[in-house]
C-alpha positions in Angstrom: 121.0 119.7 131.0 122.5 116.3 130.9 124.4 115.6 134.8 126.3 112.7 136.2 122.8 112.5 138.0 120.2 113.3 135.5 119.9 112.0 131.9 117.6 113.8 129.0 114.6 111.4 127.4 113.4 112.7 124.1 110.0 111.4 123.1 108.5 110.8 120.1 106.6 114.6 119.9 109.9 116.0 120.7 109.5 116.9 124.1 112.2 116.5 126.3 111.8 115.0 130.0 114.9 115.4 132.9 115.0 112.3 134.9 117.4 111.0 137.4 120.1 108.6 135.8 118.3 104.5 136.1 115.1 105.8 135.9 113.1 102.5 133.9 111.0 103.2 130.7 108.3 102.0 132.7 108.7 105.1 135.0 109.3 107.2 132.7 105.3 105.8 130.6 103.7 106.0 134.5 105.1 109.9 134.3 103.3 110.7 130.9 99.9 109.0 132.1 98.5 106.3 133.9 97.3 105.1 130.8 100.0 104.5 128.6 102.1 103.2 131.9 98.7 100.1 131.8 98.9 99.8 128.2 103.0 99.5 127.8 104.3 96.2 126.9 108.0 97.0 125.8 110.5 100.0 125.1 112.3 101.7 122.4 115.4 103.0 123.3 117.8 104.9 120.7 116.3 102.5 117.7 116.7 99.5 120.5 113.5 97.2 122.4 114.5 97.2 125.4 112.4 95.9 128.8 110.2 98.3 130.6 112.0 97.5 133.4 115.6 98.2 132.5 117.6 101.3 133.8 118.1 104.3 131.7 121.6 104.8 132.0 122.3 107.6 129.3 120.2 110.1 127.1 118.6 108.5 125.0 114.9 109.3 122.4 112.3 107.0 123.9 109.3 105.6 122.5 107.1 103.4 124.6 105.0 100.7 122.6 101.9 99.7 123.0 99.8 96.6 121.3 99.0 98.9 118.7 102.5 99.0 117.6 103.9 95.3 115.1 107.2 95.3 117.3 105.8 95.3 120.7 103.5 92.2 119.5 106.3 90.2 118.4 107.7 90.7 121.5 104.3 90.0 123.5 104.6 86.3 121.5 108.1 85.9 122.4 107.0 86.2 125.7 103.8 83.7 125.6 106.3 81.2 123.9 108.1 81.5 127.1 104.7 80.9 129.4 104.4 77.7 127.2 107.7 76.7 127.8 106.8 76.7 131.4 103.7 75.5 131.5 105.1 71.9 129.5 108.0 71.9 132.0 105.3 72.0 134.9 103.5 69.1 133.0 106.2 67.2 131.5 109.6 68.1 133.5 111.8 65.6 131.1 111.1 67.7 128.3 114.8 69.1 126.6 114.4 72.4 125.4 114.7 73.7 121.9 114.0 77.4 120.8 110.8 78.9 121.1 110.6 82.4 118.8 107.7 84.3 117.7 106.2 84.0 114.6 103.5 85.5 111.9 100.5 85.2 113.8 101.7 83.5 117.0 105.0 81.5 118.2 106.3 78.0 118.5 108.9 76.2 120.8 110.7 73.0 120.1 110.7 70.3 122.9 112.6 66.4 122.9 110.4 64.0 124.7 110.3 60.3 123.6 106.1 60.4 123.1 104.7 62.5 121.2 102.4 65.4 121.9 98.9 64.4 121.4 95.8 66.4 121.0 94.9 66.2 124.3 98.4 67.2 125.4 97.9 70.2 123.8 95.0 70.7 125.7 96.2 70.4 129.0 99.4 72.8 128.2 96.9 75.4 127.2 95.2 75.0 130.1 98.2 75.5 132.4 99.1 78.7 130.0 95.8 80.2 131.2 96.7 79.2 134.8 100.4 80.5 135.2 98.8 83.8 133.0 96.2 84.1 135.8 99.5 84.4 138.6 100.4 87.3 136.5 104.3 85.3 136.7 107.2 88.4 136.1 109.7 87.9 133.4 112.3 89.1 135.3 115.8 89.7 133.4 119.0 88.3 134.9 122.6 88.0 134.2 125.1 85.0 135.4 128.6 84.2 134.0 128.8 81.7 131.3 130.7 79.3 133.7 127.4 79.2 135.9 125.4 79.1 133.2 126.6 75.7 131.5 126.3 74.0 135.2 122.7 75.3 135.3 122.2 73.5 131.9 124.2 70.7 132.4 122.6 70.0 136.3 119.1 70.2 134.2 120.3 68.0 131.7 119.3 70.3 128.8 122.1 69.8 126.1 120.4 72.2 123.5 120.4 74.8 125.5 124.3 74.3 126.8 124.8 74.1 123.1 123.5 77.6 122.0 125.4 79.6 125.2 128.8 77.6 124.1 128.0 78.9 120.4 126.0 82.2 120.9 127.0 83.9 124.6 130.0 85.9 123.1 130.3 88.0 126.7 131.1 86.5 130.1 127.9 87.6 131.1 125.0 85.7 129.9 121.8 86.8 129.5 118.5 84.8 131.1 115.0 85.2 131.5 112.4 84.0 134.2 109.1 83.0 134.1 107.7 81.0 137.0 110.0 77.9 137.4 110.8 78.5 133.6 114.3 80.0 132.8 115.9 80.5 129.1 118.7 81.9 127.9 117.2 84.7 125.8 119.0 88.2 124.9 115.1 89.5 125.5 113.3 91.7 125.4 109.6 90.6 126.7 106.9 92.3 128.4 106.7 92.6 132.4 104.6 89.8 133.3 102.3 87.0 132.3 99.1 88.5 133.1 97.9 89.9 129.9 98.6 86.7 127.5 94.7 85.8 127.6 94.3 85.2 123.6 95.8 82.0 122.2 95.4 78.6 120.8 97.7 75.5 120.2 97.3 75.0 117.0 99.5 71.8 115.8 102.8 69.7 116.2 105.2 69.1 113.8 108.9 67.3 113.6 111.2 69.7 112.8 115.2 68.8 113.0 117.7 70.4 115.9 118.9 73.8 114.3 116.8 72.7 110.5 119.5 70.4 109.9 119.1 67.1 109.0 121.0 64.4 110.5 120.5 66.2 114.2 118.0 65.4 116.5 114.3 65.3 115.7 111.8 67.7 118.2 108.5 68.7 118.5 107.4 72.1 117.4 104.0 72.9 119.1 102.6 75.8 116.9 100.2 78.5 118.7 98.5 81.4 117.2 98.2 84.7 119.2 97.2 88.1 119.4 96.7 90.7 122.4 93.0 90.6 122.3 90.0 87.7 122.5 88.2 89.5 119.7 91.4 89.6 117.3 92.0 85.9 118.1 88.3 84.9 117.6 88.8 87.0 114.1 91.9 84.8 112.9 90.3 81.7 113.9 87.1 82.7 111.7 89.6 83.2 109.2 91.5 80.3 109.4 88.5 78.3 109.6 87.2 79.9 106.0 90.7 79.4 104.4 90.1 76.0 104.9 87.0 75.7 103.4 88.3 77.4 100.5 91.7 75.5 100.1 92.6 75.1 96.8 93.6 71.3 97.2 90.8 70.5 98.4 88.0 72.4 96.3 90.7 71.1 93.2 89.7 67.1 94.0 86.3 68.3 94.3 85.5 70.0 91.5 87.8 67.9 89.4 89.9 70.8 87.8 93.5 69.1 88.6 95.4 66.8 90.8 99.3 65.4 91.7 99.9 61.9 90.9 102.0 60.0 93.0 102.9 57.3 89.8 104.5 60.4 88.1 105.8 61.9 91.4 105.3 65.1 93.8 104.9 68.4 92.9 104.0 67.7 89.4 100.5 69.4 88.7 97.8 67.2 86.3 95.4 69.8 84.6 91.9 67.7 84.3 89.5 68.7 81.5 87.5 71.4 83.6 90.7 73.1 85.1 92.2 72.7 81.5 89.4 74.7 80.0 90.0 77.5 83.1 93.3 78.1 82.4 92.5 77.9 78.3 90.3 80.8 79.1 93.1 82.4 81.6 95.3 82.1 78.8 93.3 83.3 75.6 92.8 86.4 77.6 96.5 87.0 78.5 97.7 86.5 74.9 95.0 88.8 73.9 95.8 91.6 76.2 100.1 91.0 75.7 99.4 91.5 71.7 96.9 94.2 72.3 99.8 95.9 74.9 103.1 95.6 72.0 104.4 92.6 73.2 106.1 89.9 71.2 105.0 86.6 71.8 107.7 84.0 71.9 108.4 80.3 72.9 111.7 79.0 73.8 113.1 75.2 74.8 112.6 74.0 78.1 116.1 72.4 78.1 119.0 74.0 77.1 122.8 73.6 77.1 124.2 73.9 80.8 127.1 76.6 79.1 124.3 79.0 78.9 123.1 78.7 82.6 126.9 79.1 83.5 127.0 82.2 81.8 124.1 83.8 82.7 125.2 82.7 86.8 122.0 80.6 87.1 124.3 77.4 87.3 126.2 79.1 90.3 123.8 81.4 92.4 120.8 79.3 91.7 122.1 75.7 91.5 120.4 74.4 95.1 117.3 75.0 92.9 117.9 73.6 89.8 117.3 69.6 88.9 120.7 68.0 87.3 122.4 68.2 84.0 121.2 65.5 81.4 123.9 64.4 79.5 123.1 64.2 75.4 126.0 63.2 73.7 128.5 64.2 75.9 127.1 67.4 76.1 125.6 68.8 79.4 122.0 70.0 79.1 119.6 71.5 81.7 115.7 71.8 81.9 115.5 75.7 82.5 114.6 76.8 85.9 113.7 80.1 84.3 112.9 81.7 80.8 115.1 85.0 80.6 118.3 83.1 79.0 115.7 82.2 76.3 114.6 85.7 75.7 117.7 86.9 76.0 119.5 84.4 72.8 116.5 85.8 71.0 117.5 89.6 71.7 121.0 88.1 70.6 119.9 86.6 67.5 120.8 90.1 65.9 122.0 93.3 66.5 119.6 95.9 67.4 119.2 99.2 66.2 117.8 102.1 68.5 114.9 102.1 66.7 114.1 98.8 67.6 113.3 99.3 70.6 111.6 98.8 73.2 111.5 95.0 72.6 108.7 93.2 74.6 109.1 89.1 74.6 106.3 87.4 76.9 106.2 83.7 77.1 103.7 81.4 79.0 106.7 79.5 79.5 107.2 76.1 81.7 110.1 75.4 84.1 111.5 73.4 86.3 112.8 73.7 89.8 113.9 71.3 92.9 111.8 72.0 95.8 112.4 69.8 98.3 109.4 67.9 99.1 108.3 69.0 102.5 107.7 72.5 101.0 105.5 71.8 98.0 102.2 72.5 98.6 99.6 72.0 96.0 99.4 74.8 93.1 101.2 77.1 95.0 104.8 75.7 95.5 105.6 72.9 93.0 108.5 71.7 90.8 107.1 72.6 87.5 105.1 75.6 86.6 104.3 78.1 83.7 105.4 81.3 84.5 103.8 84.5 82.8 107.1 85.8 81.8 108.2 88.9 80.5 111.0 90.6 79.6 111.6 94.5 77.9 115.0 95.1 76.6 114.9 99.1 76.4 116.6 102.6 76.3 117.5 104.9 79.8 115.1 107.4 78.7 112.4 104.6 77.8 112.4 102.9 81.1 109.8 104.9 83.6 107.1 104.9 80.5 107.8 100.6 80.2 107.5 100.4 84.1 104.6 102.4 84.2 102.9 100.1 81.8 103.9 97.1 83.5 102.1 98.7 86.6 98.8 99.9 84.6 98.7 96.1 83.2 99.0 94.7 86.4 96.0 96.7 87.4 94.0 95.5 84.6 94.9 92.4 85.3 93.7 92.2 88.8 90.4 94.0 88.3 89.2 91.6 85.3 90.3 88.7 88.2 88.1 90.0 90.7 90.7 91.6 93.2 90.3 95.6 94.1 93.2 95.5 97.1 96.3 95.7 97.0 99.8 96.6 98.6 103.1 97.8 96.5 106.5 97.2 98.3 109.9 98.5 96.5 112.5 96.9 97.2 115.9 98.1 97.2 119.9 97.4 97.6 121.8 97.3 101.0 123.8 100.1 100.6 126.4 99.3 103.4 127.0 95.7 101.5 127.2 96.8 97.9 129.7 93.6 97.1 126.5 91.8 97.4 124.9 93.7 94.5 125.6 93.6 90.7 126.1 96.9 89.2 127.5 100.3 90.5 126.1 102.4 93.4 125.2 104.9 90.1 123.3 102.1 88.3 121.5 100.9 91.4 120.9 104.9 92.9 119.3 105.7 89.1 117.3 102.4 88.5 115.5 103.0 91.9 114.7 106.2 91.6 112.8 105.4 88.4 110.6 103.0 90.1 110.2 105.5 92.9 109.6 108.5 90.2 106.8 106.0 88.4 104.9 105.1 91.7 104.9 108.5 92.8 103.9 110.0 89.1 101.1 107.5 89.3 100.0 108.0 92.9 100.6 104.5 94.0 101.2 104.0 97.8 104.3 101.9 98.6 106.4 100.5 101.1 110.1 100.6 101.0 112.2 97.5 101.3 115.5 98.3 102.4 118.1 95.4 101.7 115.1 93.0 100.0 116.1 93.4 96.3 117.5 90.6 94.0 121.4 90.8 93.9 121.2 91.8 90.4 118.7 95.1 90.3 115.3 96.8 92.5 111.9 95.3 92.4 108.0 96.4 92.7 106.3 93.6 93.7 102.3 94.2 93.9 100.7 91.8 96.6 96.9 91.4 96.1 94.4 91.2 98.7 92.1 88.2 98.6 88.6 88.0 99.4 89.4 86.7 103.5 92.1 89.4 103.6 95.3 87.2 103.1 97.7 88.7 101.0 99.5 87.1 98.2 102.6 88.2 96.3 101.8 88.6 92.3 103.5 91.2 90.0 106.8 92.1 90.1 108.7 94.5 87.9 112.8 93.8 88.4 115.6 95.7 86.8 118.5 93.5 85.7 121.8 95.2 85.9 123.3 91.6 85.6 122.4 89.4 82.3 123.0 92.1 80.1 126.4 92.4 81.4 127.2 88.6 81.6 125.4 88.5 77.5 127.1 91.4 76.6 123.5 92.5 74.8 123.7 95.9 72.8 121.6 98.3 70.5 123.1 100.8 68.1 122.2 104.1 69.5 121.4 107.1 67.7 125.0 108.1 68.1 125.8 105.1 65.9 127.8 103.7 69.2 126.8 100.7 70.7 125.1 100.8 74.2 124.1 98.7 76.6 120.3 98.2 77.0 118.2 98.4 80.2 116.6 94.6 81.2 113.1 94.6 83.5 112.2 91.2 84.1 108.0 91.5 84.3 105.3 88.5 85.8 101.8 89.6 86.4 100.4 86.5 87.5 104.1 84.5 88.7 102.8 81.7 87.6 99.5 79.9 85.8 99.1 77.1 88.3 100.1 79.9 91.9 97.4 82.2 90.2 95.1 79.4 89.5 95.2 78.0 93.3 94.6 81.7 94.6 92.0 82.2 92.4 90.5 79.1 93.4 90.5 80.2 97.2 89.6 83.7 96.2 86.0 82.8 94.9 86.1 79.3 97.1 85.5 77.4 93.4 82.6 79.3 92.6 84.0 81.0 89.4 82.8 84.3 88.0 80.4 83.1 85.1 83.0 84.0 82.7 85.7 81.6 84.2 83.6 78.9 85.5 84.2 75.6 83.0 80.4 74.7 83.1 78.0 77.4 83.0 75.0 76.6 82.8 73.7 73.0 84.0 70.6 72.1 82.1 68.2 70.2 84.2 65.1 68.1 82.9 62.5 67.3 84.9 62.0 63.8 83.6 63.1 62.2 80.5 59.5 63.5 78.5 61.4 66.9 78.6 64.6 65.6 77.5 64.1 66.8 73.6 63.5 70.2 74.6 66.4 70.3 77.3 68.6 68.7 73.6 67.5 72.2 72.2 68.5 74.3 75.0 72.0 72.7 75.6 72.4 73.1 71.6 71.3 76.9 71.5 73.1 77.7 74.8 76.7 76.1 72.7 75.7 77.9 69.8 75.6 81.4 71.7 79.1 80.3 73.0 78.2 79.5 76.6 79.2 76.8 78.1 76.1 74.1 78.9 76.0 70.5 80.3 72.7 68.3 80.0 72.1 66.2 82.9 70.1 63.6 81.6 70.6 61.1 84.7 67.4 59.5 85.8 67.9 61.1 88.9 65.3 63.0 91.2 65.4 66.8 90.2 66.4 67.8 93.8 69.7 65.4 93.4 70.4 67.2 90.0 70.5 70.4 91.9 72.3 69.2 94.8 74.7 68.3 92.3 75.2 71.2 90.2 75.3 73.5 93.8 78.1 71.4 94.7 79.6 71.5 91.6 79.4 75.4 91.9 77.8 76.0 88.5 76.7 79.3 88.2 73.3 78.8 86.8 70.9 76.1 86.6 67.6 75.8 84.1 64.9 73.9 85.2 63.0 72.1 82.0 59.7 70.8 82.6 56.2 70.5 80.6 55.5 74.8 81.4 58.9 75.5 79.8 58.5 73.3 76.7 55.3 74.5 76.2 56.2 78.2 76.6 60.1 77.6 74.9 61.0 79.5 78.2 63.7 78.1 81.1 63.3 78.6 84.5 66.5 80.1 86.1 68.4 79.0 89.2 71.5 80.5 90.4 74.6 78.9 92.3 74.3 80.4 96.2 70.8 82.6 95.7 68.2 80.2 94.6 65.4 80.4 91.9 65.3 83.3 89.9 62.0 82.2 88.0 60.9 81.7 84.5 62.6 83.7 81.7 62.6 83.5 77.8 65.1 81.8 76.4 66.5 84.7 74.0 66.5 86.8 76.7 68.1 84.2 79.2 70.9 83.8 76.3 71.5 87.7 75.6 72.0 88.2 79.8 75.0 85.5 79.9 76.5 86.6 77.1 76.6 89.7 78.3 77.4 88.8 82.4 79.9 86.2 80.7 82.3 89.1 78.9 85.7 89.2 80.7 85.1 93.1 83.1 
C-alpha cells in the first residue's frame, strides 16, 4: 500500500514491488537480477523513457529496456552522438554546436568550423570516441535556471545552442546533460555512461543549413552508423558494402539500360534500348494481368486545366509539389502531378447505374512533380514518373471483396518479381485531431475496419499505424523485402473519402436514389522507373532470364564458325528468345568477359565440334560451363525457364 514513504512499481508480468519513495529504475532492475541491472540501458516509466538514474517519485508501471528493445537503441545513439560531440570538442575546441539526434541506423551532430572535416578528421574523432568510451564517462543529468544557462552559452561562445534554450526551455529550469567536458542542453534521456558504445563508424560529412533552412548558416553533419554490438555493426557494414555494389545508378550506366541527362535537366529519367525493352516486358505483363483481373484500361492527358486541380484540393494541399501553371490562351493549365482527376472525369463522363459497378480504371500513367534537387536520386525519387495507377469506384457492400483483390494481386505481383518477404502496415486517422481528416469519425471508423476485416479474413500479419494515414481516407501499404534485407515501400490500397465529395461522383442505386460511391486509390508497383531501380538492386543487374534484355549471347570461336553462330542467333529469334551474335574479332575469353559483365544469362560457345554436331555448348552468367547440349533441346529449356513464374 502506497505511503508518503513507499511508492508501488508495477512491472511488466504484473507483479507489484513496494519500494521506498526515490528509489531509481536502476535500483529497482539490480532488485529483479543482477542481470538485467548489467543489461539496462534506459527506463519506461508510466508510457515515459526516463534515465536509470532518476528518482521514483510516485507509483508508477515500470519497464526496464534492454538493447533488445528499438526505443532503448535510439536512446543508446542519442547518447554516442553526445560521446562524438565530446570527443570533436576535445579535438577541435572552436567547434559551435548544432544538434546531434539519433537516426535510422546511427546518429549525426551538426558542427560550424571554418575547415572542413576531412577523412582523416573523421578518423581521429573516432578514435577519441573509443578513448572517452574506454573512461566509461557518466551522463549525468543536471538542471540550472535559464538565466545561468544562456551565460554558460554565451561565455562558450555557442550562439546555436543559446538560440534553441531562448526558443525551446519553456520552464525556468533547464535541462542539461554531461559527458566528460561535453555539456548539451538535452531534455534526455540516455543511458548511464560511455562504456558500452564500442560499435560504430563515421561514415560521411555533409552541409546541411542551421535548423533546414536556407539562408541560415551552413554546418557540417558528420554521419555515424551504430548498433550495440561489433557483430550487428560488422553485419550493416557487409550490407552497406553490397548495396553499393548493387546500386541501381551505377549498374544502370553499366549495363546501359537508362540514364539522366544534364542537357534536358535533373531528375528526368532516359530509357536506353535495353532498359526500354525491360520495362516493355514489365509492362506487357501488367496490361495482361489488369485485363485478365476486370480492369479497364484507360489513358488520360498529362496536362489539364488548373480549375480541376483546384477542385479536387491538389492545387492547395499539394501545390509545394506541383511544377507551375502554363498559360494557353489565357487559360491556366497544369501537367498533372497525379492521375485520379483523370479517372475520376471519366467516371463523370456519365451517370452510373448500380449495376455498373465496380468500375476498375488502371493507367500506366506519367506525371510530374517538383522535387527539389538535393532529394532526387536516380530511379527512385525523380520529377517525372509512370505510376501503375489504379482506381475502383465501388458499392459499401463491394468494398472488402475489391480490397481483397488488390491484396491477392499484389501478391502475384511480387512472387512473378522474385520477392517472397514482405511487411503490411495499416495506417489509420488520429482520432484526437479529426479536423485534420476528411470525412466523419463514422466514415473513417467503417472504412478501417474493412481493411482490418480483409487482412485478418486473409491471414495477413500487419502493423498498425496510428495517425499515418492520408488526410482524406486509411491505407495498406505492402513493403517488400529485398534480396540484402532492405525494405522498400510498394502497394498501397487508400480509401478516398475526399474526391468523391469535392466531384460530387454518384451511381443509381438499386433504390433508384443516387448514392455516393466508395473511391480506393490502388499502385502495385508505385511507379515503373522506383520498381525498375529496386529491381535492378534486387538481382544486382543479373535479371531473371525472363526479364533480362539479352538472353542469350552467341559466341563464335573464330569467324569460320560465324555461318553457323548466323543460324543459331536466327533460330534462337524465331523461338522468341532474345539472342545477340558477337561477331567481334575478339579473343573468345574477351567475349565472355564481356557477356559476364554484361550479366547475360546464358552464353553458347560455337566452334568446329558444335557445327559439326548442330549442338551449342552452354555457359551460364555466375556458374560457368554447363557443357554441350542439342540445340532443340537447348531452345525448349529457355522457353520454358523464360515463362514469367
Amino acid at each position: 500500500m502506497t505511503t508518503d514513504t513507499m511508492i508501488q512499481i508495477t512491472l511488466p508480468d504484473g507483479a507489484v514491488r513496494e519500494v521506498p519513495r526515490g528509489t531509481s529504475a536502476a535500483e529497482v532492475a539490480r532488485q529483479i537480477s543482477p542481470r538485467l541491472a548489467k543489461e539496462a540501458l534506459v527506463a519506461r516509466a508510466d508510457g515515459t523513457l526516463v534515465d536509470l538514474s532518476r528518482p521514483l517519485e510516485a507509483s508508477a508501471r515500470l519497464e526496464i529496456l534492454t538493447p533488445k528493445d528499438p526505443d532503448a537503441i535510439q536512446v543508446f545513439r542519442h547518447s554516442a552522438a553526445h560521446l562524438m560531440a565530446a570527443a570533436v570538442l576535445e579535438l577541435f575546441p572552436d567547434v559551435k554546436l548544432g544538434v546531434g539526434p539519433p537516426i535510422e541506423n546511427g546518429f549525426f551532430y551538426e558542427f560550424l568550423r571554418e575547415q572542413p572535416f576531412a577523412p582523416e578528421d573523421l578518423e581521429l574523432i573516432e578514435k577519441k570516441m573509443h578513448e572517452l568510451a574506454a573512461k566509461d564517462l557518466p551522463n549525468e543529468h543536471k538542471w540550472l535556471p535559464k538565466p545561468e544557462a544562456l551565460e554558460l552559452y554565451r561565455k562558450w561562445n555557442q550562439s546555436f545552442k543559446c538560440e534553441l534554450v531562448e526558443e525551446k526551455a519553456t520552464e525556468p529550469m533547464v535541462s542539461f546533460y554531461t559527458t566528460g567536458k561535453f555539456i548539451d542542453f538535452c531534455r534526455g534521456p540516455h543511458i548511464p555512461s560511455t562504456g558500452r558504445i564500442k560499435a560504430f563508424k563515421l561514415t560521411s560529412v555533409s552541409g546541411a543549413y542551421w535548423k533546414g533552412q536556407e539562408g541560415n548558416p551552413q554546418l557540417q553533419r558528420i554521419y555515424a552508423v551504430c548498433f550495440y554490438s561489433q557483430a550487428e555493426l560488422d553485419e550493416y557494414m557487409h550490407r552497406l558494402e553490397e548495396a553499393k555494389r548493387r546500386d541501381h545508378r551505377r549498374l544502370g550506366a553499366e549495363l546501359d539500360l537508362f540514364s539522366i541527362q544534364d542537357e534536358a535537366g535533373p531528375g528526368l529519367i532516359f530509357w536506353h534500348p535495353k532498359g526500354g525493352l525491360v520495362r516493355k516486358i514489365m509492362e506487357d505483363w501488367l496490361r495482361n494481368e489488369l485485363l485478365r483481373r476486370g480492369y479497364n484500361l484507360v489513358y488520360t492527358p498529362h496536362i489539364m486545366r488548373l480549375e480541376l486541380w483546384k477542385t479536387s484540393g491538389h492545387a492547395n494541399f499539394y501545390r509545394e509539389n506541383m511544377f507551375g501553371p502554363i498559360e494557353v490562351e489565357k487559360d491556366d493549365y497544369q501537367l498533372k502531378p497525379m492521375n485520379c482527376p483523370g479517372h475520376i472525369l471519366i467516371y463523370k463522363s456519365h451517370l452510373r447505374s448500380y449495376r455498373d459497378l465496380p468500375q476498375r480504371y488502371a493507367e500506366l500513367g506519367t506525371v510530374y512533380r517538383y522535387e527539389r534537387s538535393g532529394v532526387l536520386h536516380g530511379l527512385l525519387r525523380v520529377r517525372g514518373f509512370t505510376q501503375d495507377d489504379a482506381h475502383i469506384f465501388c458499392m459499401p457492400e463491394q468494398i472488402e471483396s475489391e480490397i481483397e483483390a488488390c491484396i491477392e494481386f499484389a501478391w502475384a505481383t511480387m512472387k512473378v518479381f522474385g520477392f517472397d518477404q514482405y511487411v503490411v502496415e495499416l495506417s489509420d486517422w488520429d482520432a484526437a485531431h479529426p479536423e485534420s481528416y476528411a470525412g466523419t469519425a463514422e466514415q473513417w471508423q467503417r472504412s478501417t475496419a474493412a481493411l482490418e476485416t480483409t487482412l485478418t479474413r486473409m491471414n495477413v500479419p500487419y502493423k498498425r499505424m496510428e495517425g499515418e494515414a492520408a488526410f482524406y481516407g486509411p491505407k495498406i501499404d505492402v513493403k517488400l523485402i529485398d534480396a540484402i534485407g532492405r525494405p522498400w515501400q510498394l502497394t498501397t490500397v487508400q480509401f478516398d473519402f475526399n474526391l468523391p465529395g469535392r466531384f460530387g461522383l454518384e451511381y443509381v442505386g438499386e433504390d433508384g436514389n443516387r448514392h455516393q460511391p466508395l473511391m480506393v486509390h490502388r499502385a502495385l508497383w508505385g511507379s515503373v522507373e522506383r520498381f525498375f531501380g529496386i529491381l535492378i538492386e534486387h538481382y544486382a543487374g543479373a535479371f531473371p532470364l525472363w526479364l533480362a534484355p539479352v538472353q542469350v549471347e552467341v559466341l563464335p570461336v573464330s569467324g569460320k564458325f560465324s555461318e553457323y553462330a548466323k543460324s543459331v542467333t536466327e533460330a534462337l529469334a524465331a523461338a522468341g528468345i532474345r539472342a545477340h551474335l558477337d561477331d567481334r574479332n575478339e579473343k573468345l575469353q574477351a567475349k565472355i568477359r564481356d557477356a559476364e559483365m554484361q550479366k547475360i544469362p546464358y552464353m553458347t560457345i560455337i566452334g568446329g565440334k558444335e557445327a559439326e554436331a548442330k549442338t551449342v555448348s552452354v555457359r551460364h552468367h555466375g556458374t560457368g560451363d554447363l557443357g554441350p547440349r542439342p540445340l532443340a533441346q537447348f531452345l525448349f529449356d529457355l522457353q520454358a525457364e523464360a515463362a514469367p513464374k
